[in-house]
C-alpha positions as CSV (number, residue, x, y, z in Angstrom):
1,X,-78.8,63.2,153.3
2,X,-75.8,63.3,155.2
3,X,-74.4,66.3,156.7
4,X,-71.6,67.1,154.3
5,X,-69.2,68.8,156.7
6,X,-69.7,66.4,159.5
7,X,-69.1,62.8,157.8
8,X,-67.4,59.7,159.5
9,X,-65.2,58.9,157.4
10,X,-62.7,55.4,157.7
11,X,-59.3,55.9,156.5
12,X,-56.9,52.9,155.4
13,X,-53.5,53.6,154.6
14,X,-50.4,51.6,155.2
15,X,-47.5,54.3,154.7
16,X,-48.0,56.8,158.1
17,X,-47.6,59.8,156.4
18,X,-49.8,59.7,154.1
19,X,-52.3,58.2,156.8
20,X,-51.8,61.6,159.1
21,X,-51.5,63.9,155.9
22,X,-55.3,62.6,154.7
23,X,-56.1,62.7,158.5
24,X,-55.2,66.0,159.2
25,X,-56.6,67.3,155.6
26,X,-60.4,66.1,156.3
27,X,-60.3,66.4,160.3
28,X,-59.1,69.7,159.3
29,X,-62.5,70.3,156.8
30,X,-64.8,69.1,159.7
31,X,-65.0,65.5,159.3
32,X,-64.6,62.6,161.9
33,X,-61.7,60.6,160.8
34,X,-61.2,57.0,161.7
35,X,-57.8,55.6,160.7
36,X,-56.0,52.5,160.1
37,X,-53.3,51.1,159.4
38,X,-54.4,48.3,156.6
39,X,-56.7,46.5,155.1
40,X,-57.2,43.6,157.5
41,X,-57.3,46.2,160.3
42,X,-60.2,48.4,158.0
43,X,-62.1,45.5,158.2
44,X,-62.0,45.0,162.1
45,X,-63.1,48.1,162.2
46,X,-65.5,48.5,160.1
47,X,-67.4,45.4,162.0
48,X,-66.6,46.6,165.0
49,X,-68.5,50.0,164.3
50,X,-71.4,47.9,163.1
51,X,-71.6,46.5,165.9
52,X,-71.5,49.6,168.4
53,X,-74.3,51.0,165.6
54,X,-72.3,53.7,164.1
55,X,-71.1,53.1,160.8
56,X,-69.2,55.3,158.6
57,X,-70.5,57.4,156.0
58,X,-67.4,56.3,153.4
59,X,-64.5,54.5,153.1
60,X,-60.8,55.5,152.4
61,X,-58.6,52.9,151.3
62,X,-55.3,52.7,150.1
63,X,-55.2,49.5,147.2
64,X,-51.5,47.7,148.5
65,X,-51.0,47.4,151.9
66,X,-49.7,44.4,154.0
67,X,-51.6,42.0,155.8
68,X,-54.8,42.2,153.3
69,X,-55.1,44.5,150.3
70,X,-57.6,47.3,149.4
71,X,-59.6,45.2,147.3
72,X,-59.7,41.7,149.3
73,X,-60.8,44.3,151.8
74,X,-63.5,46.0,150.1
75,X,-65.1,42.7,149.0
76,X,-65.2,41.4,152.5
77,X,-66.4,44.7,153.8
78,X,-69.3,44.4,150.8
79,X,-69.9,41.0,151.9
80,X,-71.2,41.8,155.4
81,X,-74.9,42.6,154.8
82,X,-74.7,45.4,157.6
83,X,-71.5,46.7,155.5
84,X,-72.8,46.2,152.1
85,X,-73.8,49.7,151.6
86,X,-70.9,51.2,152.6
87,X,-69.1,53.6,149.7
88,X,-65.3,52.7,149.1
89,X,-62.9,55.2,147.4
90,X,-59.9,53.5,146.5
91,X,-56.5,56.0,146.8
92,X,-53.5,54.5,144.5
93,X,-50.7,55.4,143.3
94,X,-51.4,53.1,140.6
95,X,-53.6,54.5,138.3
96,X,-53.4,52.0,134.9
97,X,-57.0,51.0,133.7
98,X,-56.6,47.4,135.1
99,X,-56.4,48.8,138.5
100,X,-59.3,50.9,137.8
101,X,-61.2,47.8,136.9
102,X,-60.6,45.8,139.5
103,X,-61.2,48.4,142.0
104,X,-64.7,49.0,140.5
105,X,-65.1,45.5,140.6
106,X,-64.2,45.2,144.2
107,X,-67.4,47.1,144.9
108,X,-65.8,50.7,145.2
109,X,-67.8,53.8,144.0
110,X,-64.9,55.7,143.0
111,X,-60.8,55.0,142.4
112,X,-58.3,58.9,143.2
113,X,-55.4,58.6,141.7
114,X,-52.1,59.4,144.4
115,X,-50.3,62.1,144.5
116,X,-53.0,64.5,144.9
117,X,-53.4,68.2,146.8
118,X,-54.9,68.1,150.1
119,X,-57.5,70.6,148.3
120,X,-58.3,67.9,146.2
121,X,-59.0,65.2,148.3
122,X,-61.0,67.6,150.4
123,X,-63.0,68.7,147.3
124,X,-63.6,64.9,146.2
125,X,-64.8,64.0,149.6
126,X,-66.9,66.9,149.8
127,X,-68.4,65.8,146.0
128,X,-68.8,62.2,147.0
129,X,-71.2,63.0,150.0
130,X,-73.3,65.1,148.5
131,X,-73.8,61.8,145.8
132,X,-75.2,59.7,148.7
């Protein structure tokens, strides 16, 4: 079981203040925050932390962002055997039920819906952990 309030937690998320605003919110609750700036770059990094041994207990990823989206992310993130596990959240501001889909279909374990109260994320995070 993962110790709720001290996660590692990878954050992608193209528009910057949004990135430090979800930063700040869950560094803020106690949890190690890893951020970046797309999807290409949340996939870099993700590999790289499997290398160094020290991956993260979930995902945060924004579904459009430049140089490779959220879900072209998440399926090569779920297709690295040492990644596979890993849970993805997807944060949109698109919220129709195709995105849904295709976000579940990606491999993510959960899709949030933007705008949403720092509270709220903090709560979800909190929620999601405890369901590992």
């Amino acid at each position: 079981m993962i110790e709720v309030a001290m996660a590692k937690i990878l954050i992608a998320e193209d528009e910057l203040d949004i990135r430090n605003l979800i930063t700040f919110t869950l560094r803020f609750a106690g949890h190690e925050i890893i951020a970046v700036a797309n999807g290409a770059e949340a996939v870099e990094a993700a590999m790289g932390m499997a290398d160094r041994g020290e991956l993260p207990d979930l995902i945060l990823m924004d579904v459009r962002m430049p140089r490779m989206t959220g879900y072209e992310a998440c399926k090569r993130i779920k297709a690295d055997p040492r990644l596979a596990h890993l849970p993805v959240v997807f944060l949109s501001a698109k919220g129709q039920e195709s995105e849904v889909r295709e976000g579940f279909d990606a491999g993510a374990i959960d899709y949030v819906v933007k705008p949403f109260a720092p509270d709220q994320l903090t709560s979800k995070v909190q929620e999601l952990l405890k369901r590992l």
